[in-house]
C-alpha positions in Angstrom: -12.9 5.8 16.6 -9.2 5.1 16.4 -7.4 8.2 15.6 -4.7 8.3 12.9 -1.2 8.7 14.7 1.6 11.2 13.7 4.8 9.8 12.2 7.6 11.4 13.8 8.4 13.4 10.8 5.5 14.4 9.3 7.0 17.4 6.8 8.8 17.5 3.6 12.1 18.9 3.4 10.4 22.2 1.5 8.6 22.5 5.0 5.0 21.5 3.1 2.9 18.7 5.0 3.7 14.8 3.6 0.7 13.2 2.0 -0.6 9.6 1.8 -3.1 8.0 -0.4 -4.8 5.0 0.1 -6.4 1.9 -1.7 -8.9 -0.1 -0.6 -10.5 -3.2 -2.6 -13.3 -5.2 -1.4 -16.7 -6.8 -3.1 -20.2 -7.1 -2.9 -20.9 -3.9 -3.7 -21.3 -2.2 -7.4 -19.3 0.6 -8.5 -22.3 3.2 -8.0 -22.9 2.0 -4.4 -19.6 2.5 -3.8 -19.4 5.5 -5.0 -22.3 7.0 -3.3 -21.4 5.8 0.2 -17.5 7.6 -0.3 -19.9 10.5 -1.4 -22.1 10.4 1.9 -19.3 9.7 4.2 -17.2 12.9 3.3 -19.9 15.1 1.7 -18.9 14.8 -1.5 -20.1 14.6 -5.2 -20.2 11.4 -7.4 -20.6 11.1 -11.1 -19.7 8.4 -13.3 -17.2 8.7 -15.7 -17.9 5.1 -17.5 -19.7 1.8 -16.2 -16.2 0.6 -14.6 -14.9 4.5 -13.2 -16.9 6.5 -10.7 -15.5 9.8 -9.4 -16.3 11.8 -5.8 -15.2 15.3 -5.4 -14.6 16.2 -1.9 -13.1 18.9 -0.3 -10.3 16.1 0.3 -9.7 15.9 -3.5 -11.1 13.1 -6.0 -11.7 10.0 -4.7 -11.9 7.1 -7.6 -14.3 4.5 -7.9 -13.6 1.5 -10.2 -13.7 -2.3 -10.7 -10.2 -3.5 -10.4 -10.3 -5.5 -13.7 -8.6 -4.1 -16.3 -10.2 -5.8 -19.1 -14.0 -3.9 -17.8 -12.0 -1.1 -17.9 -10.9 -1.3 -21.2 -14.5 -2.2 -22.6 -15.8 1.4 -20.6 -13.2 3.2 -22.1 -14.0 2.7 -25.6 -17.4 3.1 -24.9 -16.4 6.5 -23.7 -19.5 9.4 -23.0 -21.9 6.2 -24.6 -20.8 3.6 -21.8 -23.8 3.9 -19.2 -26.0 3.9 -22.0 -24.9 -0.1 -22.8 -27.2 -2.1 -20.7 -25.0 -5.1 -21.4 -22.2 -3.2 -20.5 -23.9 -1.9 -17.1 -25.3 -5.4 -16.3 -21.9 -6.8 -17.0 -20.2 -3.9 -14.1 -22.6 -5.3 -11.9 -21.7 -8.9 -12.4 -17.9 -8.3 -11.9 -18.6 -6.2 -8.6 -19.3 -9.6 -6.7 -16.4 -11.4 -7.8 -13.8 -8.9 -9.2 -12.7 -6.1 -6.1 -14.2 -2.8 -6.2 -10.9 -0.1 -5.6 -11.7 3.0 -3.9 -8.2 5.1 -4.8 -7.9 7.9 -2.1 -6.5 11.4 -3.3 -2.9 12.3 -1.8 -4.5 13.4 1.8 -2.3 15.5 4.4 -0.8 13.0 7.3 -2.6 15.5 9.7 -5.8 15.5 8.1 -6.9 11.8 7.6 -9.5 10.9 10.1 -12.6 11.5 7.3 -11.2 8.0 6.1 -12.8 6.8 9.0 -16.2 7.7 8.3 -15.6 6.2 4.8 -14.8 2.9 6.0 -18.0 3.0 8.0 -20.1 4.2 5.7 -19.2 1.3 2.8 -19.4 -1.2 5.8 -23.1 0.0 6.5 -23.7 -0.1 2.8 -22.6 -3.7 2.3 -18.9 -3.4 1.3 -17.3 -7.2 2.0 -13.6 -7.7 2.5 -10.1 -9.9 2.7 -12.2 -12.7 4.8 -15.1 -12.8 2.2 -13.4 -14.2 -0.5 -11.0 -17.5 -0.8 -10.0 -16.2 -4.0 -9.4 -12.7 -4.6 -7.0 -11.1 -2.2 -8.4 -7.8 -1.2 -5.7 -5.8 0.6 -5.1 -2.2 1.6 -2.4 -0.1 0.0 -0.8 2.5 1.7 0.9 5.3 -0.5 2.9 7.8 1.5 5.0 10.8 -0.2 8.8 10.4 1.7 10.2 13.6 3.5 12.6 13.9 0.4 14.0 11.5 -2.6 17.4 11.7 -1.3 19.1 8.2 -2.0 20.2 7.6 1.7 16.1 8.2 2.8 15.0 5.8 0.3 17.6 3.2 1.0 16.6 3.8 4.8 12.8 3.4 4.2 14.2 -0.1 2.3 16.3 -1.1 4.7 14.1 -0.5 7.9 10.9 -2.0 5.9 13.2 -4.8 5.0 14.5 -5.7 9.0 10.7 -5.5 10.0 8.9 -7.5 7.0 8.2 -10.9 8.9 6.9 -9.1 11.7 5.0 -6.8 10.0 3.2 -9.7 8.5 2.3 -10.8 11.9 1.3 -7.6 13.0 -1.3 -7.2 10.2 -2.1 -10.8 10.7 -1.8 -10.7 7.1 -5.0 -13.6 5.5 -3.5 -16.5 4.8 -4.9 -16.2 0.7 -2.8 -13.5 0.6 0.2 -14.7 2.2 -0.2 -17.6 -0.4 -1.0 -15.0 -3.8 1.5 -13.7 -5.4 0.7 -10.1 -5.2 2.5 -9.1 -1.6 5.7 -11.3 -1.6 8.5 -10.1 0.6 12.1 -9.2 -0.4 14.0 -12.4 -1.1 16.7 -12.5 1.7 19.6 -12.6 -0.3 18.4 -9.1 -1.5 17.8 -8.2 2.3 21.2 -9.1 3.1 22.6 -7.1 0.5 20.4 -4.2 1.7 21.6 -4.5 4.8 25.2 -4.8 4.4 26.1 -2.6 1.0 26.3 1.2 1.4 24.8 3.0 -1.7 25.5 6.4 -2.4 24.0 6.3 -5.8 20.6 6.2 -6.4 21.3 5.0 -9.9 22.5 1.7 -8.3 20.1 1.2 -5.9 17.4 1.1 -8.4 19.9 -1.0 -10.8 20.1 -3.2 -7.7 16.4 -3.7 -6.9 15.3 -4.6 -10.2 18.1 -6.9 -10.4 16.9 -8.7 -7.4 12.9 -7.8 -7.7 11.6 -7.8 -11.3 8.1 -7.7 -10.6 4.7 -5.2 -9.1 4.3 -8.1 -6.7 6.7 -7.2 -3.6 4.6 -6.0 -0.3 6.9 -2.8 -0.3 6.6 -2.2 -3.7 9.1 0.2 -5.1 8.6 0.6 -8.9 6.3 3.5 -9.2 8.6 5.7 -7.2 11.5 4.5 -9.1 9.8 4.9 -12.2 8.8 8.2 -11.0 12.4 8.8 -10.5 14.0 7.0 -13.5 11.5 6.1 -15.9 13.5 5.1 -18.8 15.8 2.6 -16.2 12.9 1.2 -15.0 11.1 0.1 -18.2 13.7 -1.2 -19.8 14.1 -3.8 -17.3 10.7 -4.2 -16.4 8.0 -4.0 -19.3 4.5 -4.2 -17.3 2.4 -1.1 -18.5 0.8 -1.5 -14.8 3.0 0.3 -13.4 1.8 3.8 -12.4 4.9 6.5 -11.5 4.5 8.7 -8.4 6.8 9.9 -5.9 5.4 7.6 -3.3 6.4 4.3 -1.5 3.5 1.4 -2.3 3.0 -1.2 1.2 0.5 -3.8 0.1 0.8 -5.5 3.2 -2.5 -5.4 5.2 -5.9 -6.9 4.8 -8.9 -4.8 4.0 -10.9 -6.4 6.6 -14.0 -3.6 5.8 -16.7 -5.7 7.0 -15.2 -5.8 10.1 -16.5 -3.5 13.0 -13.3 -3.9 14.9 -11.2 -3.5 11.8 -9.1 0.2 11.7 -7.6 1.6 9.0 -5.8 3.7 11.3 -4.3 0.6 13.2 -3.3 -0.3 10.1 -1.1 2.9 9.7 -0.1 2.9 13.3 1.4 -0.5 12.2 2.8 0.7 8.9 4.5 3.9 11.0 7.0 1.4 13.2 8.8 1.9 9.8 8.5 5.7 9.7 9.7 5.2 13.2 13.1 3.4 12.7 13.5 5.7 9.7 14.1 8.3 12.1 16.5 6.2 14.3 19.6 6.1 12.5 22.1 4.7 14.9 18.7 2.3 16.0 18.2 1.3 12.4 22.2 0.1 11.9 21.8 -1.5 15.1 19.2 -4.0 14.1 20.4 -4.3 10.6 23.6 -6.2 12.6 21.6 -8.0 14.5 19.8 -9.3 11.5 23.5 -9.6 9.4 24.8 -11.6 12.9 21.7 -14.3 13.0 22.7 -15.3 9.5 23.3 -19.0 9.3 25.6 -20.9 6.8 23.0 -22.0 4.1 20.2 -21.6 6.1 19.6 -17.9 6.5 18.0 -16.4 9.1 15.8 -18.7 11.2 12.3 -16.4 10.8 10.2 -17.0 14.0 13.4 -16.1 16.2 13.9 -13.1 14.6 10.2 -12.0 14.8 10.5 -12.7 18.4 13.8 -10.4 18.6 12.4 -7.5 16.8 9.1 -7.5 19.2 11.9 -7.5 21.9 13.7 -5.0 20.4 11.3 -2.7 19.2 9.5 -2.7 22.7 12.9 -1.9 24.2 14.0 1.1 21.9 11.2 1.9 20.0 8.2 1.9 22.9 8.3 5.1 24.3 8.2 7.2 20.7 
């Protein structure tokens, strides 16, 4: 089993261990199945809270369990203590778990302690659990949720800015499904944006929130930045940006890779590994400006940066600087 690798810095500043949560959506399987298997794999407890909303308590923390469509939701809710009593309701939960994705939501989880997740993945495959490759319309993808080392402006606009020099490649490297590449949900930072990114310094981290709603006005960005910005600045947030959806915590959101789950050969854990090249450069100050030049210098007049040539540098690059950590 593929362990779970160690960022390089895996504390907060107030010396207590960084966390990451996780979300994983696939189909096939209803919201009680589900359930169950997160309970077997980690020796947990499930109950249901509605039709639509399962819960496991683990020694991990609560895991949820729920049908990622809001309007099912909605329909459990008002149902409240009554909802698995409504046949029509329960028969309509089951319906929507072959078609709508089923979203396991991971507690905050230690960066040291996450190899149960393992036994979770296996233990939904076994039970049935389908993923990303199953389904030519929904785009079931992994989320990956990690607290930062602090909320200082200059380590969020580093997270940005490395996340941003790496985001073509990092599509490569999760060999991201072409549905998704083609949904909306996971678009990249327009360029422009990236340029400006790379080449503005921010000491304010009033304007660098000012500046990425100005440029990215939507959930749907593969390094999604609104729930820690609304975490941070609420009121700023919503009053550009009106989607209820949006859920605050202190917490980047990558929506980048697939949830292959039905896949043997399929790792979460290589998906982190892959995630952590950012963590990595994050750490590499003078590394990180560095490539940001490069990226600023292979701008062309009108036409931007030519993609598969800078892919092709930054596997270069990354295996010359970057290998050894």
């Amino acid at each position: 089993m593929t362990p779970f690798i160690q960022p390089p810095e895996s504390n907060k500043s107030n010396g207590s261990a960084r966390r990451v949560g996780f979300e994983l959506e696939f189909s096939s399987l209803d919201v009680a199945s589900s359930a169950e298997a997160v309970a077997r794999a980690v020796n947990g407890s499930a109950f249901a809270k509605s039709s639509a909303h399962w819960q496991v308590d683990t020694d991990l923390g609560s895991f949820k369990v729920e049908i990622d469509w809001e309007f099912l939701q909605r329909l459990a809710e008002e149902q409240g203590a009554h909802a698995n009593d409504e046949a029509w309701l329960d028969s309509l939960s089951q319906a929507a778990s072959l078609v709508v994705p089923i979203e396991v939501v991971c507690p905050p989880i230690a960066i040291d302690a996450l190899a149960p997740l393992s036994d979770i993945i296996k233990e939904l495959r076994e039970a049935g659990a389908k993923g990303t490759d199953d389904s030519f319309i929904a785009a079931y993808g992994t989320h990956i949720n990690p607290e930062l080392p602090d909320l200082e402006c200059a380590t969020i606009h580093a997270y940005m800015q490395a996340y941003a020099l790496l985001q073509w490649w990092l599509v490569e490297q999760h060999h991201v499904n072409p549905t998704r590449k083609l949904s909306p949900f996971i678009d990249l930072y327009p360029e422009a944006y990236v340029r400006h990114l790379l080449s503005e310094e921010v000491d304010d981290l009033s304007d660098l929130i000012e500046d990425y709603l100005e440029a990215n006005p939507t959930r749907n960005r593969a390094f999604d930045m609104l729930p820690l910005f609304s975490h941070l600045d609420d009121e700023r947030v919503r009053s550009k940006i009106t989607d209820r959806r949006i859920k605050s915590r202190p917490t980047l959101h990558y929506r980048l890779p697939n949830c292959r789950i039905d896949d043997a050969d399929w790792s979460l854990a290589d998906e982190w590994r892959i995630y952590c090249t950012i963590e990595r450069l994050v750490q590499r100050p003078k590394a990180l400006a560095e490539l940001a030049q490069d990226f600023l210098d292979a701008d062309r007049p009108m036409l931007g940066v030519a993609r598969k040539p800078w892919v092709e540098h930054v596997s270069a690059w990354l295996e010359e600087n970057l290998a050894s950590e």
